[in-house]
C-alpha positions as CSV (number, residue, x, y, z in Angstrom):
1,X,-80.4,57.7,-32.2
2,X,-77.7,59.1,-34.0
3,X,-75.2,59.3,-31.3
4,X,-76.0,55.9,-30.9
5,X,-75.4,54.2,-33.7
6,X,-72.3,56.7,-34.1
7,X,-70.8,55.0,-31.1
8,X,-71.9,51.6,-32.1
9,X,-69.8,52.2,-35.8
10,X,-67.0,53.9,-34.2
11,X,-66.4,53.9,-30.5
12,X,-66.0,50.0,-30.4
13,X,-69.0,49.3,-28.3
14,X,-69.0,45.3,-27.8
15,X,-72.1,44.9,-25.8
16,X,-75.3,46.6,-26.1
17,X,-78.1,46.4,-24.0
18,X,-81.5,48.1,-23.6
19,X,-85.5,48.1,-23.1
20,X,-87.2,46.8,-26.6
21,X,-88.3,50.4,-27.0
22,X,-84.6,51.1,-27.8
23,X,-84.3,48.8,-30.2
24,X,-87.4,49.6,-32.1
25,X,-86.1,53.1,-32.0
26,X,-82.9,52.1,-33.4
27,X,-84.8,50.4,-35.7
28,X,-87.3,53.0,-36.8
29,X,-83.7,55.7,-37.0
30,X,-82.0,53.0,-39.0
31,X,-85.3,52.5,-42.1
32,X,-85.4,56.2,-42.5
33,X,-81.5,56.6,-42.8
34,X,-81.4,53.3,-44.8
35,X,-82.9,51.9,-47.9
36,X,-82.1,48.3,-47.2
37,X,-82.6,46.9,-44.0
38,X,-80.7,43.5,-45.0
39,X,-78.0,44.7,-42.2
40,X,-78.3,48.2,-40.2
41,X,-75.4,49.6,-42.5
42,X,-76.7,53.3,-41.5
43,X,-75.5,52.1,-38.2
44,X,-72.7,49.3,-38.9
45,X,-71.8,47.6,-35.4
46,X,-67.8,46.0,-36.4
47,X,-66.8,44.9,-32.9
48,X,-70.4,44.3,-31.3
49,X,-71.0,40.3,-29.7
50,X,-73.6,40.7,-27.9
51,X,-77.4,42.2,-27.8
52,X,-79.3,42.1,-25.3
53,X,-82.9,43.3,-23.5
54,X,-84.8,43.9,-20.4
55,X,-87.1,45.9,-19.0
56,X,-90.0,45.4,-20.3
57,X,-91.9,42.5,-22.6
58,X,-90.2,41.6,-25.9
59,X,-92.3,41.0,-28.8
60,X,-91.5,37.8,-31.2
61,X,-91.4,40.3,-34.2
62,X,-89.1,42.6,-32.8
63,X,-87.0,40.0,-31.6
64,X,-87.0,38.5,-35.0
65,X,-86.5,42.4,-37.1
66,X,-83.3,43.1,-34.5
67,X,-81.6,40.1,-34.9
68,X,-81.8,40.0,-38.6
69,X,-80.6,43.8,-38.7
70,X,-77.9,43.1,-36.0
71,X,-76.9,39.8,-37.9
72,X,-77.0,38.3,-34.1
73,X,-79.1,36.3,-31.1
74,X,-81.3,39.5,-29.3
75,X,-80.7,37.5,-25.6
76,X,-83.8,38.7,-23.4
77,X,-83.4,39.0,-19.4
78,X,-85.7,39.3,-16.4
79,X,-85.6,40.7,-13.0
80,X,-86.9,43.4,-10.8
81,X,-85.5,46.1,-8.0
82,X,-86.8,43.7,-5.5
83,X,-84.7,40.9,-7.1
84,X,-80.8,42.8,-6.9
85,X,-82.2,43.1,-10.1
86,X,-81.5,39.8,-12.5
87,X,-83.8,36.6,-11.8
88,X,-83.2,35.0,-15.2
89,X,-81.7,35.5,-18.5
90,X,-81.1,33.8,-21.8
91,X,-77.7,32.0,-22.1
92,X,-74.8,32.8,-24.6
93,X,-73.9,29.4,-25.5
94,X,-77.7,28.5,-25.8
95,X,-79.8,31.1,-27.8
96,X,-83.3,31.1,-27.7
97,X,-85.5,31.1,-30.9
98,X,-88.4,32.5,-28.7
99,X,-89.4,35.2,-26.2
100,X,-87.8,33.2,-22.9
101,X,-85.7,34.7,-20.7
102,X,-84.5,30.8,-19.9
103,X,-83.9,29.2,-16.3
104,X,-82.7,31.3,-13.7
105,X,-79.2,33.0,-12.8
106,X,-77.4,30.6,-10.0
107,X,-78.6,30.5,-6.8
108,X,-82.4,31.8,-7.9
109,X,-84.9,29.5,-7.1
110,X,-88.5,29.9,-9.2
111,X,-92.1,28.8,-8.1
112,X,-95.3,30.0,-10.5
113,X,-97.7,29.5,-8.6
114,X,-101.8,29.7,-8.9
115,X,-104.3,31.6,-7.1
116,X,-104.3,29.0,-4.5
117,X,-101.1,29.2,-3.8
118,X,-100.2,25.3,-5.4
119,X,-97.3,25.3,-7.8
120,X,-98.4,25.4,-11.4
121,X,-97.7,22.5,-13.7
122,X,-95.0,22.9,-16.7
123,X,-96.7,24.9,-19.3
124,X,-99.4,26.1,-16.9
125,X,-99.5,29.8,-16.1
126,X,-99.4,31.4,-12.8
127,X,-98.0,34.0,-10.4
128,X,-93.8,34.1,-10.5
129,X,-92.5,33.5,-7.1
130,X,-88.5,34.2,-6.8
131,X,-85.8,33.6,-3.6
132,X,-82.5,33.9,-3.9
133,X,-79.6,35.4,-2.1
134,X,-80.5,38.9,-4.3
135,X,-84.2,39.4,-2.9
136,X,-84.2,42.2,-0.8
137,X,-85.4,41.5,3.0
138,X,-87.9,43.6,2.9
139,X,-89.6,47.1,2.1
140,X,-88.5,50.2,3.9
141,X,-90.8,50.8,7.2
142,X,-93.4,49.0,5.0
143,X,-93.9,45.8,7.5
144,X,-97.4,45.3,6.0
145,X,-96.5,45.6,2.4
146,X,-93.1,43.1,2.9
147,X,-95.4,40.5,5.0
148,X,-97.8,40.6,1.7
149,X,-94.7,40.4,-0.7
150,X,-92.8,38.2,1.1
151,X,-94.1,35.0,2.5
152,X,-92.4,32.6,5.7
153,X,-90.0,30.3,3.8
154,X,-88.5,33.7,1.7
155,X,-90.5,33.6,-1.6
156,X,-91.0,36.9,-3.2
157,X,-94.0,37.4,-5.3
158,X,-93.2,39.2,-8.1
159,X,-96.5,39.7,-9.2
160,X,-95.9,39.0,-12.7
161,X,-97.9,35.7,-14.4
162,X,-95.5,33.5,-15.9
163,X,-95.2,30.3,-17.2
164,X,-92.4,27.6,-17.2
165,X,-92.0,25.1,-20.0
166,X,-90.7,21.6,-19.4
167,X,-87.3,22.8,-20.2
168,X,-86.7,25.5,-18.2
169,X,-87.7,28.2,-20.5
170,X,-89.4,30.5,-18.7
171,X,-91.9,33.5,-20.1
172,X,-93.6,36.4,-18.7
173,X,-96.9,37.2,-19.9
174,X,-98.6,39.8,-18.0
175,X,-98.8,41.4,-14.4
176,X,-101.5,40.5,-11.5
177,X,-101.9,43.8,-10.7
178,X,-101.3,47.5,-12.3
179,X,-97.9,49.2,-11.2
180,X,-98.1,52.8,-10.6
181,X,-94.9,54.3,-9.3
182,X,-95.4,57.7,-7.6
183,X,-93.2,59.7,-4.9
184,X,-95.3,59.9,-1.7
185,X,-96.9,62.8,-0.8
């Protein structure tokens, strides 16, 4: 963590982006090498404008202890391999209070979906759907796994459980299904 705040005090780093687990690291680094946590002076960020995460789920208390640190909006994004990766992200001119990662980049379209397969009503929760120009065709030599990803009109399941307010906002709340990633054998 020290080479990273380093470069964020001296090597003019404008943008910073990372998992949450970054952050809380940064965070954790910054307490012990700190006494006040009013601003992350053990780290001191002059020319930084924009924070940003994604990756993985972001807490509302985390969100809330990096941007008081950082003095600054923590904008949260979404998105997967499948995806080209970004489905959605939070806006600079429009900075979200919460945990959404917002509407979708252009061109993305969104469905959350339930069990049946109907479209969820705003506010409801159900499985994302995504198509867009970024969503790959299709796994490789996987024809069965891409027919039960993918359906007939182009709508990836993601296989996360989302829900969409009546705004737009969009959150992700939890997975359908347990990912394990492992190199075949």
């Amino acid at each position: 963590m020290e080479a990273t705040a380093r470069a964020l005090r001296h090597d003019g780093v404008t943008i910073f982006t990372g998992v949450p687990a970054l952050f809380a690291r940064l965070l954790e680094w910054a307490r012990k090498n700190n006494a006040a946590m009013e601003a992350i002076q053990a780290i001191g960020a002059p020319r930084l404008r924009l924070i940003s995460v994604a990756g993985s789920p972001l807490t509302p208390s985390l969100k809330a202890e990096v941007e008081r640190a950082f003095g600054q909006t923590l904008h949260n994004g979404y998105g997967l391999t499948e995806t080209g990766p970004t489905i959605s992200q939070t806006r600079l001119a429009s900075p979200r209070g919460d945990c959404s990662v917002r509407p979708p980049i252009a061109r993305v379209e969104l469905r959350v979906r339930a069990a049946d397969g109907h479209d969820v009503n705003a506010g409801g929760t159900g499985e994302l759907w995504v198509r867009g120009p970024g969503v790959m065709k299709g796994y490789y030599r996987s024809p069965e796994l891409t027919a039960a990803a993918i359906d007939g009109e182009g709508w990836f399941n993601t296989g996360d459980l989302a829900r969409q307010d009546s705004d737009g906002a969009l959150f992700i709340s939890g997975r359908t299904k347990e990912l394990i990633i492992r190199p075949r054998t």
